[in-house]
N, C-alpha and C positions, 0 to 999 in steps of 0.2 A: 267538686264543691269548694269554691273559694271561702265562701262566709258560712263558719261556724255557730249553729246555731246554740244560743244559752239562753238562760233565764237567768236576770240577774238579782240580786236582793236590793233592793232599795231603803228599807227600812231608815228610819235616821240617816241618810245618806244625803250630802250634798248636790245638789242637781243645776248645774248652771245651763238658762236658758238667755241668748244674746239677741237682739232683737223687739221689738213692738207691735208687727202688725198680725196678721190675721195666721198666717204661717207659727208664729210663736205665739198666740191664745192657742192654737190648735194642740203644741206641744205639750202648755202647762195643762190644760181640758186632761192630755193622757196620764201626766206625771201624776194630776193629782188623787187617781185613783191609787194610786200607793201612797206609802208610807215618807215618800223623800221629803228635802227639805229643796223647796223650791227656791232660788232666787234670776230674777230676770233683770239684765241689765240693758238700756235701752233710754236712749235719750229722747223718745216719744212710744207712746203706747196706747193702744185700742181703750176703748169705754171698760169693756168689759174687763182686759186685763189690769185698768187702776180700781175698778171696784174690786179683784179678787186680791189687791195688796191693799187696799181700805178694811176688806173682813179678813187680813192675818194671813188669807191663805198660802200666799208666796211675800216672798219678799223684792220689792222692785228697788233696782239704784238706779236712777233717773242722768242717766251721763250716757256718753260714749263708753264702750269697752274699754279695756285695757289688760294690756297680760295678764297684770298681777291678779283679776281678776278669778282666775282660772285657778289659783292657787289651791283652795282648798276644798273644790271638786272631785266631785265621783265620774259623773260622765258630763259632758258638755255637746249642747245644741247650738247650731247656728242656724239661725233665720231669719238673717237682716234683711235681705233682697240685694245687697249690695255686697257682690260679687268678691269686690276689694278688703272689705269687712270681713264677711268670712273667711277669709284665705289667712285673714289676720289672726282670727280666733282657733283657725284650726293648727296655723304655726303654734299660737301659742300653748295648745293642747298636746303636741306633738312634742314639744320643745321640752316637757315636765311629764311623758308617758303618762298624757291620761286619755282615753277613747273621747273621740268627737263624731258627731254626724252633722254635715253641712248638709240643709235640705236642699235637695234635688243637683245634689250635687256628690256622685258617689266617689270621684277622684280625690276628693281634698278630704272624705272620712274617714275611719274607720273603722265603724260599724254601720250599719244601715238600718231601718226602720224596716219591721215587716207590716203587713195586713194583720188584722187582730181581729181575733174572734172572743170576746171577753163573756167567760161565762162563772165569773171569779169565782172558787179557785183555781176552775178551768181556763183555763187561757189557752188557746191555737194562736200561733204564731204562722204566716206565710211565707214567703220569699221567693222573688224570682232573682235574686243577686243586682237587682237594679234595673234590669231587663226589659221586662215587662208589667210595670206595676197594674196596669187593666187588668189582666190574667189573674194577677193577685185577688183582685177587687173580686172577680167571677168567682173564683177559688172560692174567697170568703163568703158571699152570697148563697154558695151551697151548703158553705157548710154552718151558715147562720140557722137556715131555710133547716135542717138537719137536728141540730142539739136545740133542747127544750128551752126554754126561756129560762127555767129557774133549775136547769141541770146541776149549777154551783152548789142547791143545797144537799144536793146528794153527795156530791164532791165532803163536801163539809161534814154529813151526818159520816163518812164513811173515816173522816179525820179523826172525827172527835171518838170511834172506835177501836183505832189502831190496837192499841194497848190489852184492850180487853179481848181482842179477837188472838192477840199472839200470847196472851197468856193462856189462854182456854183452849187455843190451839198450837201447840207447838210444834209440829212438823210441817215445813215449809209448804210441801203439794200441797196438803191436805189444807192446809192456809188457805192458798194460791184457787182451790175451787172452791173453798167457801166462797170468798169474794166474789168470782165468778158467776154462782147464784146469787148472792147477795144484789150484786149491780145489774144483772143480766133479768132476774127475774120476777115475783111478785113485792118481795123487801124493796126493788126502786119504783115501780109502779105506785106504792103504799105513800112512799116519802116524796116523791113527786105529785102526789095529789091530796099531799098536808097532813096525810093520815097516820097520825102520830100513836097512839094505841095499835092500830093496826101493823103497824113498822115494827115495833117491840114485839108483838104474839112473833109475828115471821121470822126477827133476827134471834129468841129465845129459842125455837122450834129449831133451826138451825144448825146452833150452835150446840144445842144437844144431840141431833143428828150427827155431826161433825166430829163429835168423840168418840164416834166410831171408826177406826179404821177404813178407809175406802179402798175399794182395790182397782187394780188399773184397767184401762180400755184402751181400744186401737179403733183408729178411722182409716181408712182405704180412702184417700182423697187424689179425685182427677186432678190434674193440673193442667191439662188442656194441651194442644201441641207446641207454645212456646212463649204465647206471650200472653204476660201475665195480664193484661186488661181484662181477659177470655175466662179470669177464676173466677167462679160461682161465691154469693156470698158466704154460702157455707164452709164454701173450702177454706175464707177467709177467715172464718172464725176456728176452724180446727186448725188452722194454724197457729192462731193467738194462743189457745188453750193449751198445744201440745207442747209436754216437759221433755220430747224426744222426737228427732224428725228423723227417721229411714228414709234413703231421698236414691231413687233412680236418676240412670245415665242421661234420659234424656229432659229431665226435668229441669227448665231453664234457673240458672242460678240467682234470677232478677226475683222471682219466684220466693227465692229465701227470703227478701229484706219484708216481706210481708210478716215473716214468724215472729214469734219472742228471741228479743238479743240473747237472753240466757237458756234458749231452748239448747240441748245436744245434738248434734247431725253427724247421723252415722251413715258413712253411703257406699251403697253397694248396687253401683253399678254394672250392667254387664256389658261389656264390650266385645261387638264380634268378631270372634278369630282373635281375641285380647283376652286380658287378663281379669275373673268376672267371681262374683260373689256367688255362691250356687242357690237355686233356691231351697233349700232344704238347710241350710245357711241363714238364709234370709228369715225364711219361719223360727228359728232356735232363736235368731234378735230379738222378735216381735214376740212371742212369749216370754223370752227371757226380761226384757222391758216392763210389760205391761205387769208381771207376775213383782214385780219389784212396786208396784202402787204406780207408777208413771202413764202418765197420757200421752198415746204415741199413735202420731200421724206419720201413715206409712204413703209416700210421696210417688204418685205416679204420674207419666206422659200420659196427653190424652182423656181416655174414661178407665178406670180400674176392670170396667167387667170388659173391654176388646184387647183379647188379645194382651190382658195383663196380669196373666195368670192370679187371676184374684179369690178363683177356686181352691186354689193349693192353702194361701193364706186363710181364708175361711174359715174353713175343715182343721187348718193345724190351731187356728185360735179354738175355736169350738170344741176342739177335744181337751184342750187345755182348760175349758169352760170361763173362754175371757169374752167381754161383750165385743162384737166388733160390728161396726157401720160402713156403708159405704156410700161415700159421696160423688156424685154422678161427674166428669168433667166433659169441656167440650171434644169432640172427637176428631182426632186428624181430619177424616174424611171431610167431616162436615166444615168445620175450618177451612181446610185448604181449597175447596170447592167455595168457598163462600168469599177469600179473599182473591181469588181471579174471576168472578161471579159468573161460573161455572152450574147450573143447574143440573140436580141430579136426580130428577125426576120430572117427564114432560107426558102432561096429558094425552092419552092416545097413543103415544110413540114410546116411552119409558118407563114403565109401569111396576117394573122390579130393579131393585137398587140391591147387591150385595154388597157386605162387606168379607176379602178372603186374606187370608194370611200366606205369603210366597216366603214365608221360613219355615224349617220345619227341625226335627232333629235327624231325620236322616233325607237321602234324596228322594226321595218319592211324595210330592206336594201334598197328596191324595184329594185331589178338588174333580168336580164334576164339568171337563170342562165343557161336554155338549150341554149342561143347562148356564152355565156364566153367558154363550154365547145365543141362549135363545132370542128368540123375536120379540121387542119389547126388553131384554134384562140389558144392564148396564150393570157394574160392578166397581169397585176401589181395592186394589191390593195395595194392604200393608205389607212394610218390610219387605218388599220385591226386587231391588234393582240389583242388589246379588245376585238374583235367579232369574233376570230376564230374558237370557237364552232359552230357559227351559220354559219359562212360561211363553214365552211367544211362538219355538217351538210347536207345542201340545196344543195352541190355540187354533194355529194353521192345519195340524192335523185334525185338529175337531171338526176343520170346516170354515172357520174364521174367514169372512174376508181382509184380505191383505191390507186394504185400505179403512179399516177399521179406526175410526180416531183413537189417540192415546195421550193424556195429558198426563207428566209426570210434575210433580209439586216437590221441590227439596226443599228442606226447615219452612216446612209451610209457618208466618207470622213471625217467623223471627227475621230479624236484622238481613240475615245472608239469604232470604229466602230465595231460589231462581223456580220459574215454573216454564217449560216449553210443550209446544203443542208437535206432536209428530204422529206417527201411521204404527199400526200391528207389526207393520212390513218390515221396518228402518229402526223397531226399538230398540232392537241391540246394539249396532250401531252408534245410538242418539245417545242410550246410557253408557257408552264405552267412550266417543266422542266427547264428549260434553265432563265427563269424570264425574258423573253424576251417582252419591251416595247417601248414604243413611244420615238421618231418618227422611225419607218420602214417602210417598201416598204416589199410586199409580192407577190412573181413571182410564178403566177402558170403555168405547160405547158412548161416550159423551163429547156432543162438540156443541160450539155457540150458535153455529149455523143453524142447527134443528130447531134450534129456538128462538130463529129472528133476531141474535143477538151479533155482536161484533165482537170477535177475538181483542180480549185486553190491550194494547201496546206495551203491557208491560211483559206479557208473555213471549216468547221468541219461538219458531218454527224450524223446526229439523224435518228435512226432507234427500234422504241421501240423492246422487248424482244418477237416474238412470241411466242405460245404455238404448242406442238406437230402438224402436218399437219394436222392428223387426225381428229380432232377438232378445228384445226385452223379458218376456214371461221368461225364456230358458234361463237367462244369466241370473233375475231376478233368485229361482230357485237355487242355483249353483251359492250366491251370497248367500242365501239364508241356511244354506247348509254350512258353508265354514262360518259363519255367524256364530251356528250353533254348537260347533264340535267344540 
């Protein structure tokens, strides 16, 4: 992030704007929605900019610039069109440390203009650092398209509250979810639709609910396999809300900048064959948390209920009699199949889709593997490529053919993600080869070919080196035996 975003105060503030034509009306148009004291200097200027120094509203000095000009400014614009001029204004901004923006000119500023979403006293601010000001425009356009028209006056009813809510309420959560319903539920609906009696019964009703002590809850929230675009809106709100995040190992850290900056993150990750948080650990946080009045979003990969032991937490909130939710997230499988556009279900030919787990706490998988390998099922193992000896293995001895497809998915959505397409025969191999680890998704049964598709180009193919046909089948099993030892 080069350019720091602020908000500045303008109030009574001197505001020098350098220039006449259409670029600096544009400027003073923004300035004058604040409080500054505008003055534009320009030895010609637009219709509209000598009528708004006829009605007082700026002030114009009808010359050329000059340093001295700059003197008893707050910030300074340049938008003369002449190149030579602003380089002049922006020397002499720089010359006396006071910020300048030269328009469409980000080398000689420094600060920059962002896209503006004005919903006073809301105000969105955009920025691409200069980059891509279109993006911006897009940016803004949704999120115009998004917040009400008259969103501000809620902004403002909730100003003109402050005082009265932190007197009535004095402990901070307990605050922190008033507001929460207050802006989230029938109190903003009331005052967004001018209903001003109606706004009072709801923030009265409230605030006497609100001197109650409230006590705390846990959300079980998916966070999908890694990239945050994939979070559900909900997840996004149990995040804003939670005064505490329990955040697992595989849960991408981009993930966090979604939360409250003053939320707590406590993380217990568990790392395999490393160093890990137990879960009987984990549940003493999540009660100990919640039992403390705290809203606590406990952070998982993926969806809470695969594979994410979310039974344990449940049961140990429940006996503790704390309310707990859980928020669905997108699921490896279905992720990583969806980002090398991998179908995992085909009419007539694919008709049973598992999901199994290849961890276990001791060695014995316990999976059925004559029904993974039926006519028609396809399958996804989680957490597999530690145990792909054994699972490939028990697949062969179930019957499997050898040339069975197998697509493995590493950090399906993130940054590092690789995915290669290889055989039943060669997957120990491929995952040995290739150093291919946690977290992946491992698709057995599914290839693009059954479905009239074209293998990705981004996906790569492992196929180890047979030996002559002739002796093929023998050596073939001979490998797959030290394969497996």
């Amino acid at each position: 992030m080069r350019y720091f975003p602020v908000f500045a105060d303008l109030d009574n503030a001197n505001v020098l704007v350098v220039g006449g034509g259409e670029q600096a009306a544009q400027k003073a148009r923004l300035l004058l929605k604040t409080a500054a004291r505008v003055k534009l200097v320009s030895d010609a200027a637009t219709d509209e900019l000598r009528q708004l120094g006829k009605q007082g509203a700026i002030a114009i000095v009808a010359r050329r610039f000059e340093p001295a000009d700059a003197e008893d400014a707050r910030f300074i614009f340049a938008a003369t069109g002449d190149r030579g001029l602003d380089r002049m204004v922006a020397d002499a901004a720089r010359a006396r440390g006071l910020p300048v923006n030269v328009v469409d000119a980000p080398e000689l500023s420094t600060f920059i203009m962002p896209a503006i979403v004005d919903r006073a006293p809301v105000t969105v601010a955009i920025g691409t650092e200069g980059a891509a000001p279109v993006l911006a425009r897009e940016i803004k356009t949704t999120i115009e398209a998004l917040l009400p028209a008259n969103l501000g006056a809620l902004a403002s009813r909730a100003q003109s509250l402050r005082k009265l809510v932190a007197k009535a309420i004095p402990d901070a959560p307990a605050r922190r979810r008033l507001w929460e319903r207050l802006l989230q539920g029938p109190f903003r609906r009331a005052v967004l639709s001018g209903e001003a009696a109606e706004a009072d019964r709801i923030l009265g009703a409230e605030l006497e609910g609100a001197a109650t002590p409230a006590g705390g809850r846990v959300a079980l929230v998916g966070c999908g396999p890694g990239d945050p675009d994939l979070l559900t809106l909900k997840a996004l709100q149990r995040l804003q809300e939670a005064d505490v995040l329990v955040v697992d190992r595989l849960v991408n850290p981009q993930v966090l900048d979604y939360a409250r900056r003053d939320a707590e993150r406590i993380f217990v990750g568990k790392v395999p064959g490393g160093p890990s948080t137990s879960q009987a650990e984990i549940n003493r946080i999540l009660v100990r948390e919640a039992r403390a009045g705290k809203v606590v979003a406990r952070l998982k990969g993926g969806d809470p209920l695969i594979f994410g032991r979310a039974a344990e937490e449940m049961a140990a909130l429940q006996r503790a009699g704390i309310p707990v939710e859980v928020v669905p997230g997108v699921t490896a499988a279905h992720a990583c199949a969806a980002r090398i556009g991998l179908p995992m279900t085909l009419r007539e030919r694919v008709r049973q889709f598992s999901v199994v787990t290849g961890a276990t706490a001791d060695a014995d998988l316990g999976l059925d593997w004559h029904a993974l390998i039926a006519k028609g099922a396809a399958f996804a193992i989680y957490m597999g490529v530690g145990n792909a000896p054994v699972i490939r293995r028990n697949l062969l001895a179930a019957g499997a053919d050898p040339e069975t497809p197998v697509v493995v998915v590493e950090n399906g959505t993130r940054e590092a993600e690789r995915a290669v397409a290889t055989s039943l025969l060669d997957l120990t191999d491929c995952v040995a080869q290739l150093e291919l680890a946690h977290p992946a998704v491992i698709f057995v049964g599914l290839d693009w070919s059954d479905a009239g598709l074209e293998q990705p180009g981004a996906v790569m193919s492992y196929r180890r080196q047979r030996q002559p046909a002739k002796c093929q089948a023998h050596s073939n099993l001979n490998a797959s035996a030290k394969a497996d030892q």
